[in-house]
C-alpha positions as CSV (number, residue, x, y, z in Angstrom):
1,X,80.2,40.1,172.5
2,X,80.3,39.8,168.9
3,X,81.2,36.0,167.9
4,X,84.6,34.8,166.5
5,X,85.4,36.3,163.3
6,X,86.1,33.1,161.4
7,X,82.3,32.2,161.4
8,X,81.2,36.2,160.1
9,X,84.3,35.5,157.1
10,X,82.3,31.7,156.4
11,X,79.3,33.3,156.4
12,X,80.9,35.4,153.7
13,X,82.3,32.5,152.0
14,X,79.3,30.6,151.8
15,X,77.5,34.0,150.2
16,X,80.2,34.4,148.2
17,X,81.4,31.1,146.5
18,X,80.2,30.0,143.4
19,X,79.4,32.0,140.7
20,X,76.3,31.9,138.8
21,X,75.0,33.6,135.8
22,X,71.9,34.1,137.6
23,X,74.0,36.3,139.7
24,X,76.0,38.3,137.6
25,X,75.9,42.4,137.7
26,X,74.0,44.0,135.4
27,X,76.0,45.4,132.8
28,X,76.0,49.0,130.8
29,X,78.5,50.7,128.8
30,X,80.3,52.3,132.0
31,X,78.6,50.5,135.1
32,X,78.2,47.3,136.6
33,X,74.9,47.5,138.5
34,X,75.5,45.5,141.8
35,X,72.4,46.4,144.1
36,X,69.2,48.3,141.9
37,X,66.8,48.3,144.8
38,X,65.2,51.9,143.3
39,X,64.0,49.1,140.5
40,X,62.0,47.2,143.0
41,X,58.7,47.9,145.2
42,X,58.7,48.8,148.5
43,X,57.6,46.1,150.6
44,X,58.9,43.4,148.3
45,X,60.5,40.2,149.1
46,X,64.5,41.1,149.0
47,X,66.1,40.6,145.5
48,X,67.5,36.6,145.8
49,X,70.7,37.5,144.4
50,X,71.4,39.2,147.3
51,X,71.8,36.4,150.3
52,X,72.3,37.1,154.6
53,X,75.2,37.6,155.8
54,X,75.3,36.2,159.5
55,X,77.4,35.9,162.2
56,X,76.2,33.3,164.8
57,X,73.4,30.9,165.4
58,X,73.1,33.3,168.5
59,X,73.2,36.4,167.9
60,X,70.1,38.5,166.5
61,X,69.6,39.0,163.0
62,X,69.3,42.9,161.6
63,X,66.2,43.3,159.6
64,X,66.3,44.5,156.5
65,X,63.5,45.7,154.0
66,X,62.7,47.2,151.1
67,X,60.9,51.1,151.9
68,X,59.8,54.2,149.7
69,X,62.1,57.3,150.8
70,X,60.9,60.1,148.8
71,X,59.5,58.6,145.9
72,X,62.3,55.9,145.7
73,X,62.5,52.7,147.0
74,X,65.9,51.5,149.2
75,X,66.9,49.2,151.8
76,X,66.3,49.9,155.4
77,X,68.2,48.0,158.1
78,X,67.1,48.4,161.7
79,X,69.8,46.7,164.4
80,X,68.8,46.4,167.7
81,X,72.0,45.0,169.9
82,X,71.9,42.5,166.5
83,X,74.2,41.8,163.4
84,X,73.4,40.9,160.3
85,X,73.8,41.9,156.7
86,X,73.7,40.8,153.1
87,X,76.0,40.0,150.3
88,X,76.0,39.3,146.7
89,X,78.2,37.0,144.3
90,X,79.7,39.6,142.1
91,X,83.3,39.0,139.7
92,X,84.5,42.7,138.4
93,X,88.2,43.8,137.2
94,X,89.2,46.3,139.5
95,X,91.4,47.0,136.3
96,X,88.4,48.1,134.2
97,X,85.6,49.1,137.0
98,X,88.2,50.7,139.8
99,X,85.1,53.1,141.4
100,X,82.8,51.6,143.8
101,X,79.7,54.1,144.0
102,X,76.7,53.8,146.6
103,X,73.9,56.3,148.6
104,X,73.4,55.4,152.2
105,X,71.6,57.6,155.1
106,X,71.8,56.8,159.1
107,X,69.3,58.0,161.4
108,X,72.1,57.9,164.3
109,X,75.6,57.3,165.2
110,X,76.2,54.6,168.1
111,X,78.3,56.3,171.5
112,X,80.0,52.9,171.9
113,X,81.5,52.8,168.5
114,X,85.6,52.4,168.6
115,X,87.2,51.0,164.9
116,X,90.5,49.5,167.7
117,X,88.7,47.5,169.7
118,X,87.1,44.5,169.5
119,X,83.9,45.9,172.2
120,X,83.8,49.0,170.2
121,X,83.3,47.1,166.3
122,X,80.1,48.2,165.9
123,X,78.8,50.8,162.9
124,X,75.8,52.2,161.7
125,X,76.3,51.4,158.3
126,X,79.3,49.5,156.2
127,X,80.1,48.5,152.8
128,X,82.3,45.4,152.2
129,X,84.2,44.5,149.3
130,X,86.1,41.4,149.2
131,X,88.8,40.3,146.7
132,X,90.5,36.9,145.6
133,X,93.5,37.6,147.2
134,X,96.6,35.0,146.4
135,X,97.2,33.3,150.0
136,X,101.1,33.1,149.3
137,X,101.3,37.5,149.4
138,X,100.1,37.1,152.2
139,X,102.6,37.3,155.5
140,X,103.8,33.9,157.6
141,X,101.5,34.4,160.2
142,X,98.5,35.6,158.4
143,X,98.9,32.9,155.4
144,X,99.1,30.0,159.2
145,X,95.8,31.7,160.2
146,X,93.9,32.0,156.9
147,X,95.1,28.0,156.4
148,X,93.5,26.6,159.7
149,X,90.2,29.1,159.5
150,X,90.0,27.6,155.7
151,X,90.2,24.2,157.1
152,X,88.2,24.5,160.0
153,X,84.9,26.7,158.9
154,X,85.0,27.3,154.7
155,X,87.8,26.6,152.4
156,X,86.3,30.3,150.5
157,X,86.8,32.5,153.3
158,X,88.3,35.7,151.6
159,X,91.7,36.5,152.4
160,X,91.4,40.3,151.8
161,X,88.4,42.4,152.5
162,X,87.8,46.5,152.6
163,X,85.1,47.2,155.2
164,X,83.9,51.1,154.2
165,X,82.3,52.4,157.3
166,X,80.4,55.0,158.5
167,X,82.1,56.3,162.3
168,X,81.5,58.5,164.8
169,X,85.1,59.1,165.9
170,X,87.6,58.3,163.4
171,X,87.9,61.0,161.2
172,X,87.3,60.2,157.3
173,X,90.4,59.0,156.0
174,X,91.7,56.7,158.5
175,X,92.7,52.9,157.3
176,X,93.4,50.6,160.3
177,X,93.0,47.1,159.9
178,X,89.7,45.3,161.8
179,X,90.2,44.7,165.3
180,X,89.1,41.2,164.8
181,X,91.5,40.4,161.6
182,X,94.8,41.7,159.9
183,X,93.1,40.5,156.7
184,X,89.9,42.9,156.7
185,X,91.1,46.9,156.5
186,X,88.7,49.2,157.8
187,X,88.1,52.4,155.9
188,X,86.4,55.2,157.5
189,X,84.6,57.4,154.3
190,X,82.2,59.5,156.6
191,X,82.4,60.7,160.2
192,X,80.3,62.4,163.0
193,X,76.8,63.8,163.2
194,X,77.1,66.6,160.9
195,X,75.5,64.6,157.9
196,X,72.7,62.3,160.1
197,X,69.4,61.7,158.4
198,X,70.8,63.3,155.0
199,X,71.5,61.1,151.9
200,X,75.3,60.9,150.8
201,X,76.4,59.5,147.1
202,X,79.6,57.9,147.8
203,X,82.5,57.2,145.4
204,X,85.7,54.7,146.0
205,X,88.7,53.5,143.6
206,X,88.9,50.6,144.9
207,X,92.0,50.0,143.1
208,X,93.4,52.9,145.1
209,X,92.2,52.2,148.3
210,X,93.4,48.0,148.3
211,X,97.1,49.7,147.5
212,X,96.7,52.0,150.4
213,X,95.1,49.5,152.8
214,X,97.1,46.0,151.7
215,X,100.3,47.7,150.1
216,X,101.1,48.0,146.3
217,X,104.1,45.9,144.9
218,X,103.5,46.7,141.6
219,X,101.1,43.4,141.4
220,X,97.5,43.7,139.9
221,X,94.8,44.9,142.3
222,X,92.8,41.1,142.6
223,X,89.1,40.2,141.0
224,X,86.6,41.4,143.2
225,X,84.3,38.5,144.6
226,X,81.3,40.1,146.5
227,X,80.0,42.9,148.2
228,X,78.2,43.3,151.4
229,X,76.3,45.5,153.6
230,X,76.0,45.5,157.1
231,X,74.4,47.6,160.1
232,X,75.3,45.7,163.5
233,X,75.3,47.2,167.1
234,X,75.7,43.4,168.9
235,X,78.8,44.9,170.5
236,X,77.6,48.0,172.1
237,X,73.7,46.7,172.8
238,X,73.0,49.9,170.8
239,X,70.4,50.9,168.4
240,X,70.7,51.8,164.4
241,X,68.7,52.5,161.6
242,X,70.1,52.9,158.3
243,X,68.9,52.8,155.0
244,X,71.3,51.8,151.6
245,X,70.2,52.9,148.0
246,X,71.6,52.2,144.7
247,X,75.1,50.3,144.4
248,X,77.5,50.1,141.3
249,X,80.7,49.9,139.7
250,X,81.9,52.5,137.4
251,X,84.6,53.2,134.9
252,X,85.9,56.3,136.7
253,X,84.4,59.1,139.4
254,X,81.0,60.8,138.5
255,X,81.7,63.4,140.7
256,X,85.2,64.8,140.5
């Protein structure tokens, strides 16, 4: 059973709180470079701007490494009934740099998978992107939550996060919020076993998915804070092997 969801969100707090040059994207005209592991060797220790992303003390770690695949080097993850992932300190304008864009490749989909439940929050592969969300849009209840969590486990926990996941059931499209937490919104952006052991380029507005998932009331979209990724199968007991190339932010959508 996967632990509490306060201590995943302070493990995201602690990789995610205080800003560094040493960890700012690398910047081009059009593109914020967030994750260049083609730039590195396989085999290599992983890039220190990019920290682990637990869950418990008790629960197994995924492993992660840096491989060739075809000439070009990426991260691997390999979950055996583990959870793990990694994050990195990031601070982009949503305004300016709305499109997320990332490759990723699973070797298999997990049976026990279910985005409603709580048993079932497992996936092969996600992508998480969190935001500095104001506490006071947030509802009564949530905003009571969020307050004790802070004061309990991290005063940084985020207070809204987009998980992009990779399912086996939900078709693409579908925005629920996390089983664990009203606060994270689960985004399903590939679905089934039709695409298995084949690289897919993804792009996201994130702009337009926070309004989707969190509601738009005419307010900016907030400064994004960090991304993560994560391949965890602690729920199910399940296997997964993923692998997680290149990772930006772009001005607008390469591929139309």
């Amino acid at each position: 059973m996967k632990a509490n969801i306060w201590h995943r969100w302070r493990r995201l707090a602690l990789a995610t709180a205080g800003l560094s040059l040493a960890t700012l994207v690398w910047a081009q005209a059009d593109t914020l470079l967030v994750g260049v592991f083609s730039s590195l060797k396989a085999g290599a220790a992983l890039p220190e701007h990019w920290q682990p992303l637990g869950v418990s003390s008790s629960t197994p770690r995924t492993r992660y490494t840096l491989v060739d695949d075809g000439g070009t080097t990426v991260l691997r993850a390999e979950a055996t009934a583990s959870a793990s992932g990694l994050s990195r300190n990031i601070k982009v304008n949503p305004a300016e740099f709305p499109v997320i864009k990332w490759r990723w490749k699973i070797s298999n989909l997990l049976k026990g998978s279910d985005i409603r439940t709580k048993d079932g929050d497992d996936y092969p592969a996600r992508v998480y992107v969190m935001f500095d969300y104001p506490l006071d849009k947030l509802s009564f209840g949530d905003r009571t939550k969020l307050r004790m969590a802070r004061a309990l486990y991290d005063p940084n926990l985020p207070a809204a996060t987009i998980c992009y996941v990779w399912d086996g059931k939900a078709p693409a499209g579908t925005i629920v919020p996390s089983a664990y937490t009203n606060l994270m919104r689960m985004v399903v952006v590939e679905s089934g076993a039709g695409s298995v052991n084949q690289w897919l380029i993804t792009e996201r507005d994130v702009a337009a998915d926070f309004k989707a998932a969190f509601g738009n009331n005419g307010d900016a979209v907030p400064t994004i804070t960090a991304v993560a990724i994560a391949t965890d199968t602690d729920n199910t007991g399940e296997s997964a092997i993923a692998f997680y190339g290149d990772i930006s932010f772009n001005k607008q959508k390469v591929n139309k």
